[in-house]
VEXDREN-2710 file (C-alpha; in Angstrom, 1 decimal):
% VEXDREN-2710
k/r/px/py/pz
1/UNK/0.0/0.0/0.0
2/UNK/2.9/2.3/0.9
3/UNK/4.4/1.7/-2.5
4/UNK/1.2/2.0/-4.3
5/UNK/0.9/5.8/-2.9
6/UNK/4.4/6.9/-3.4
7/UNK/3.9/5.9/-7.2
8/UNK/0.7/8.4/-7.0
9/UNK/2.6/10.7/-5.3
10/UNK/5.3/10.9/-8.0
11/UNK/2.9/10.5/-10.6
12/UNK/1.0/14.3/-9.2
13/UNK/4.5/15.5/-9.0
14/UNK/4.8/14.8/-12.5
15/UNK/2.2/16.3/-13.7
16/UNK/2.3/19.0/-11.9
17/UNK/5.9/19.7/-13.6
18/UNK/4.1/19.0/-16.9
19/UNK/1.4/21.8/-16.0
20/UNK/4.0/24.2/-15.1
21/UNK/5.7/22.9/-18.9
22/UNK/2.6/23.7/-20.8
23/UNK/1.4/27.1/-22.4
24/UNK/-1.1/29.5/-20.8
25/UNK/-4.1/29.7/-21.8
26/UNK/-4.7/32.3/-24.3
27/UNK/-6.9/35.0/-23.2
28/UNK/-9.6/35.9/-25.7
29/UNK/-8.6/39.6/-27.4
30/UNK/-10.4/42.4/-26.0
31/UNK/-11.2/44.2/-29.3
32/UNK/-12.9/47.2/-27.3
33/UNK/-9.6/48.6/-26.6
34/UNK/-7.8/51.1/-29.5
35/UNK/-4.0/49.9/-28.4
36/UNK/-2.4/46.3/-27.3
37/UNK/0.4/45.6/-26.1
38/UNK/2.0/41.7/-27.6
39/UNK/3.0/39.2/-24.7
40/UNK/4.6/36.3/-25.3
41/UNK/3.0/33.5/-23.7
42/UNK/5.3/30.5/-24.5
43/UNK/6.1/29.8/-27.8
44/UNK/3.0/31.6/-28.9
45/UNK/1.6/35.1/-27.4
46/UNK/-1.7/37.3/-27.1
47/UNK/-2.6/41.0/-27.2
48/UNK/-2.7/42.4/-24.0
49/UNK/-4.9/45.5/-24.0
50/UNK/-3.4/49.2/-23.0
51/UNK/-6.6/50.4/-20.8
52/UNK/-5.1/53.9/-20.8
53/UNK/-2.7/54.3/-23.5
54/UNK/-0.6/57.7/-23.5
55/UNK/-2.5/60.7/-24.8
56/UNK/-0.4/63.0/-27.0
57/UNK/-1.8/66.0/-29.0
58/UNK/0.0/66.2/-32.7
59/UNK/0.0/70.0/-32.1
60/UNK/2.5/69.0/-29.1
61/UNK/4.7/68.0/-31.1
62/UNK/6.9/70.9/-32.2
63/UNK/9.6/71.3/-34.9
64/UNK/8.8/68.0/-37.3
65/UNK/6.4/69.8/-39.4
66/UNK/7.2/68.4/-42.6
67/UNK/7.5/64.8/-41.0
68/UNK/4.2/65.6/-39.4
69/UNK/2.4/66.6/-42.9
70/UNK/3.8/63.2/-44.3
71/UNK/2.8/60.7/-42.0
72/UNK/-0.7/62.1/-41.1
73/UNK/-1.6/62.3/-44.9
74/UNK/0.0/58.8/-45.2
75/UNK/-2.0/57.4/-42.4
76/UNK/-5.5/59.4/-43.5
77/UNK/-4.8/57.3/-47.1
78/UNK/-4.5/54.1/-44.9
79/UNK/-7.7/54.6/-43.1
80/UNK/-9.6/55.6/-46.5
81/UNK/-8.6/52.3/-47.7
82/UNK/-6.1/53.9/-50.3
83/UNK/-2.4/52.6/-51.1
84/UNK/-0.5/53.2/-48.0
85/UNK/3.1/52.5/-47.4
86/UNK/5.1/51.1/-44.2
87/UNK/7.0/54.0/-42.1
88/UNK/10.3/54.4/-40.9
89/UNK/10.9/57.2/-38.4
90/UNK/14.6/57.5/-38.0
91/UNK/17.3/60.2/-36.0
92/UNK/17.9/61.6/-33.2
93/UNK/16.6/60.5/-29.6
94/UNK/14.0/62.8/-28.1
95/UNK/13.0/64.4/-31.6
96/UNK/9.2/63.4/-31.5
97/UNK/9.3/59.7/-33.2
98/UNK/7.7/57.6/-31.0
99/UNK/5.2/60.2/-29.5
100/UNK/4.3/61.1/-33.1
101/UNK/2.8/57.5/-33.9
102/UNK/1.1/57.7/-30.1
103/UNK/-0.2/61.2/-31.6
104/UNK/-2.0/59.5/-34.3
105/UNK/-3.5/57.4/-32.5
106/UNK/-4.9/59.9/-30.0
107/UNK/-5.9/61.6/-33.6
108/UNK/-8.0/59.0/-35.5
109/UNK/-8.9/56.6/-32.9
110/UNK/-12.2/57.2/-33.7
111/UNK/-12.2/56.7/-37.3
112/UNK/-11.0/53.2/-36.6
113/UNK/-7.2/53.6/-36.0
114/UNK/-5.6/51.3/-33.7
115/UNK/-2.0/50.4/-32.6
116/UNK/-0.3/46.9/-31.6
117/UNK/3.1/47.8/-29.9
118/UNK/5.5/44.5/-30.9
119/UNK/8.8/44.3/-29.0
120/UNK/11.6/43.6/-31.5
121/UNK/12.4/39.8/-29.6
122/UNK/8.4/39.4/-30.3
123/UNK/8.9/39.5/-34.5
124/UNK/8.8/36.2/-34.6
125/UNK/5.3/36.0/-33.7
126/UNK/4.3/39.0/-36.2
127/UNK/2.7/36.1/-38.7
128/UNK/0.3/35.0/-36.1
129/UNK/-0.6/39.0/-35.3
130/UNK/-1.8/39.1/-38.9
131/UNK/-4.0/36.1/-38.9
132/UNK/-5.6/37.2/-35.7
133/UNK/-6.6/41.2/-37.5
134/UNK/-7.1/40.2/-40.9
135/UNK/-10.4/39.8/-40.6
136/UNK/-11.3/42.7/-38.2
137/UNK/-13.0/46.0/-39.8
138/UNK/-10.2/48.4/-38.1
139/UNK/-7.2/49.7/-39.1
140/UNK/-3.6/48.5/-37.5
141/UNK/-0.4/50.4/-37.2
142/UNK/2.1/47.6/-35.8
143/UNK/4.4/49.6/-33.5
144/UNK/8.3/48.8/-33.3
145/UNK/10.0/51.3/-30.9
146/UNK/13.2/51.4/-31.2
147/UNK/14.4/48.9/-33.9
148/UNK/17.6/47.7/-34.2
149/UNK/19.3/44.1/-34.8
150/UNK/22.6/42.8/-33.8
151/UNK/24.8/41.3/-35.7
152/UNK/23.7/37.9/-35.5
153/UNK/20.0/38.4/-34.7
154/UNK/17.6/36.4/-37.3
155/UNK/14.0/38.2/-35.3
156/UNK/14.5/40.6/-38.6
157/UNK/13.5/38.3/-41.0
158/UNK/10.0/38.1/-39.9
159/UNK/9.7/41.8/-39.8
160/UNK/11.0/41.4/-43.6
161/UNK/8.0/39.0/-44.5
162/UNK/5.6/41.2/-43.4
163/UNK/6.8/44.1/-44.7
164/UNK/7.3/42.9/-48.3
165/UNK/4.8/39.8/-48.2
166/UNK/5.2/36.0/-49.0
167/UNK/3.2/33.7/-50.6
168/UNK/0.3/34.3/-48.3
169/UNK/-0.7/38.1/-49.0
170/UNK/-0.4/40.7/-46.3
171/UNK/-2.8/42.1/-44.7
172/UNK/-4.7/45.3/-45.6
173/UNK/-5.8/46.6/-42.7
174/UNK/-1.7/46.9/-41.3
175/UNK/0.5/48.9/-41.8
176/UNK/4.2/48.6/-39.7
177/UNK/5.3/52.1/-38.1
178/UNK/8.9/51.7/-36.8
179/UNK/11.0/53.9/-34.7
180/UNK/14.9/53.9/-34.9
181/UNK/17.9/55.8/-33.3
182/UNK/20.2/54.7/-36.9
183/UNK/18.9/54.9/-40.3
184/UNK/20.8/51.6/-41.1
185/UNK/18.8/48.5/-38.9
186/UNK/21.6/46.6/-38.7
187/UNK/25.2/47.0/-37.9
188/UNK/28.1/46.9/-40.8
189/UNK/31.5/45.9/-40.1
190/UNK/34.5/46.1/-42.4
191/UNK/34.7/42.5/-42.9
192/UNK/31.7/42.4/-45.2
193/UNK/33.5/44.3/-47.6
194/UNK/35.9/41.3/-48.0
195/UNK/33.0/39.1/-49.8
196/UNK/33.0/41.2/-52.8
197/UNK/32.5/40.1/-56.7
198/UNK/35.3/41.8/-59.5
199/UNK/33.7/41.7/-63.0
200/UNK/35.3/44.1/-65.7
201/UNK/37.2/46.1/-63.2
202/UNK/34.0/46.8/-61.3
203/UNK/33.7/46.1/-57.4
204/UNK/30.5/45.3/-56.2
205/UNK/29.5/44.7/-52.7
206/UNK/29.3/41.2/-51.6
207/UNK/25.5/40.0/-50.4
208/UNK/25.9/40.5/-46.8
209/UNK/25.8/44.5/-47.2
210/UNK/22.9/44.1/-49.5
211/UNK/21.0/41.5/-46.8
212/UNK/21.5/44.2/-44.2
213/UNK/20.3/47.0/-46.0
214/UNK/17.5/45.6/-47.6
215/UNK/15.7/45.5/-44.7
216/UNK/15.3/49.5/-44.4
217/UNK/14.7/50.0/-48.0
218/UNK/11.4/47.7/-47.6
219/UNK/9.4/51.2/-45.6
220/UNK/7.7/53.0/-48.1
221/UNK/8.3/56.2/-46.6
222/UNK/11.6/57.2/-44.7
223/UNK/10.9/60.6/-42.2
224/UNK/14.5/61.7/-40.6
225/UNK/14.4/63.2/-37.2
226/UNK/17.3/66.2/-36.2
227/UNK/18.5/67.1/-33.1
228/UNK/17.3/70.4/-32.0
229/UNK/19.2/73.7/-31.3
230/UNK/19.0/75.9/-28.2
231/UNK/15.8/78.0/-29.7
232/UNK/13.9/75.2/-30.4
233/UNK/14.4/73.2/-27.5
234/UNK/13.3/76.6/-24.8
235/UNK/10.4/76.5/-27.4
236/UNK/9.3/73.4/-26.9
237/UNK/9.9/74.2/-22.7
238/UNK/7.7/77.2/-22.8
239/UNK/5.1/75.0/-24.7
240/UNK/5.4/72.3/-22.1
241/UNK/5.4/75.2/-19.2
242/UNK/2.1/76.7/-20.6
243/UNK/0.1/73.2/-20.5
244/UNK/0.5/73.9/-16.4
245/UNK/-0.3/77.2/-16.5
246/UNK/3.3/78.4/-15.5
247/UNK/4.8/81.4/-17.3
248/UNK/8.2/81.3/-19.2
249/UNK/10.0/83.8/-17.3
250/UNK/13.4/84.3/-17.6
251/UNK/14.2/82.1/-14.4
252/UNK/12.3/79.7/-16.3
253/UNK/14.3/79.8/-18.9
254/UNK/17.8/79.8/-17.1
255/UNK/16.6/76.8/-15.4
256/UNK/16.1/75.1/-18.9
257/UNK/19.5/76.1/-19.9
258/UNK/20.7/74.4/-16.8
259/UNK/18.7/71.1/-17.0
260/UNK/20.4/70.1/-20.7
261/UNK/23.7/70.5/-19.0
262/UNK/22.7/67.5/-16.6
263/UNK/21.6/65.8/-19.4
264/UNK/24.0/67.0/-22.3
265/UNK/20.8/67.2/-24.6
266/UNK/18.9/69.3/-26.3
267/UNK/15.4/67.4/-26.6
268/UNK/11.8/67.0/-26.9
269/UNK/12.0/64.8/-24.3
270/UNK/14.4/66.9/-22.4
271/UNK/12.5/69.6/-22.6
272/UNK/9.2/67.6/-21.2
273/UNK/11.6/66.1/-18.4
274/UNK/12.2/69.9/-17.4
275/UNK/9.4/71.1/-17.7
276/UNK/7.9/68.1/-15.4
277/UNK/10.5/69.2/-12.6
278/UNK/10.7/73.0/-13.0
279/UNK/6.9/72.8/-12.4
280/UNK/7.0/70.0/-9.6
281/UNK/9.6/72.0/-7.7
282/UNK/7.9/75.0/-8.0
283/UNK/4.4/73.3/-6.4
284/UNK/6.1/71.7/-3.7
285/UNK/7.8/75.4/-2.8
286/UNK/4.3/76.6/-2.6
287/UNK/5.6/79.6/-5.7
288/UNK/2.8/77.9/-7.9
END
C-alpha cells in the first residue's frame, strides 16, 4: 500500500511539472480597446490590452512639421482604404518619433485607427498578429519602438516577410510604423566588404551588405528626425510650461539652460523632463 501511494505521489509531482511545462491559456482579445500591447505567452503570445494608452496632441509636437504633414496624410490614405506605405521614423533620440505615432493614435482613434506595440524579440510571432486582424474592420499600425538588430539576430527576417509579403498576402488593414535611433537597422563591419565580386574592373559589394540593407529599403516612406538647437528646445519648454499654467520667465528659462547640462541634450524629451521638474519643484515650494 505504501508503494502503491508513493507511485501516486510521483505521478501528481509529474504532472504538476508538466502543468508548469505547458502554455497558458490564451486570453480571448479584448477588441474594445484602440491599443495592445503583444505578450509572449510560451512559444506563442496574445494581445494584451493598454486600458489607458498615452494621450499625445500632434499639435504638441513641435519642430517635425514636414515629418508631421507626411505621416498624417500617409495614415489618412490608410484609413480611407487607399495605397498606404510602411514608415520608418529614423534620427535623433527625443526628436518626437515615438510620440508622433502615439499622436496619431490619439488623432484617428475614432475613425478606426488602432495600434499593436510589438517588441523587437516578439517579431517572430508577427505572422500570427496578422492572422488574428485580418479579418477585423479596423485599421492597425504595428508599433516597433526602437528597432535595431545585432549582428547575428535572425528576429528581422519576420519583420522582412511582413513588410514585403510572402506567398500568403499581407494584410490590408496593417501597416508597420517603426522607430529607430540609426537609419541603417543593422550593424556593418569592415569585414563584409571582404566578400566582394570583381567583374570588368567593377567592385560590387558582396550579399551580406545588400542583406542588411535591404531591410530599411522595404518602408515606403523614410521621415529623418534632427537634433534640435537651443531655440527650439526653450520653445518646446515654454510650450510644455504653458500646458501647467506656469509662465516662461526668464528664471524659467535659465533653469532650462541648466537642466540640458545634466543631461548633455537638447530634446523634446528633455524639454518635457524639465518642464515636469521646473513645475513639480515649483508646487512643492508653494511659488505655484
Amino acid at each position: 500500500m505504501d508503494k502503491f501511494e508513493h507511485l501516486i505521489s510521483r505521478a501528481e509531482g509529474l504532472i504538476d511539472k508538466l502543468e508548469r511545462l505547458l502554455p497558458a491559456d490564451i486570453a480571448p482579445v479584448n477588441w474594445q480597446a484602440h491599443a495592445w500591447r503583444w505578450v509572449s505567452v510560451g512559444s506563442k503570445g496574445q494581445l494584451h490590452a493598454i486600458t489607458h494608452p498615452h494621450q499625445v496632441a500632434v499639435n504638441d509636437i513641435q519642430f517635425v512639421d514636414t515629418q508631421k504633414v507626411k505621416i498624417v496624410q500617409n495614415t489618412q490614405q490608410f484609413l480611407k482604404d487607399l495605397p498606404a506605405n510602411n514608415v520608418l521614423l529614423t534620427g535623433a533620440r527625443g526628436t518626437g518619433k515615438s510620440s508622433l505615432i502615439k499622436a496619431l493614435l490619439t488623432a484617428y482613434a475614432k475613425d478606426g485607427l488602432r495600434l499593436i506595440e510589438v517588441e523587437k524579440h516578439d517579431l517572430i510571432h508577427l505572422p500570427q498578429i496578422v492572422e488574428l486582424i485580418r479579418n477585423r474592420p479596423e485599421k492597425f499600425i504595428i508599433f516597433c519602438d526602437d528597432l535595431t538588430f545585432e549582428a547575428n539576430d535572425e528576429s528581422y527576417k519576420a519583420l522582412k516577410v511582413v513588410l514585403d509579403g510572402s506567398v500568403a498576402s499581407a494584410s490590408d488593414n496593417m501597416l508597420v510604423y517603426a522607430t529607430s535611433n540609426r537609419k541603417n537597422l543593422m550593424p556593418e563591419f569592415m569585414a563584409d566588404n571582404l566578400a566582394t565580386k570583381h567583374w570588368d574592373g567593377e567592385i560590387r559589394p558582396g550579399d551580406t551588405i545588400e542583406e542588411k540593407t535591404a531591410l530599411a529599403e522595404r518602408f515606403g516612406l523614410w521621415l529623418s528626425f534632427y537634433p534640435f538647437d537651443q531655440d527650439e528646445y526653450l520653445a518646446i519648454c515654454e510650450n510644455w510650461l504653458k500646458s501647467y499654467d506656469v509662465p516662461f520667465d526668464e528664471a524659467a528659462r535659465k533653469a532650462a539652460l541648466e537642466f540640458t547640462h545634466t543631461r548633455g541634450a537638447r530634446s523634446g524629451r528633455v524639454a518635457y523632463q524639465f518642464a515636469r521638474d521646473y513645475v513639480g519643484r515649483l508646487k512643492l515650494a508653494g511659488n505655484v
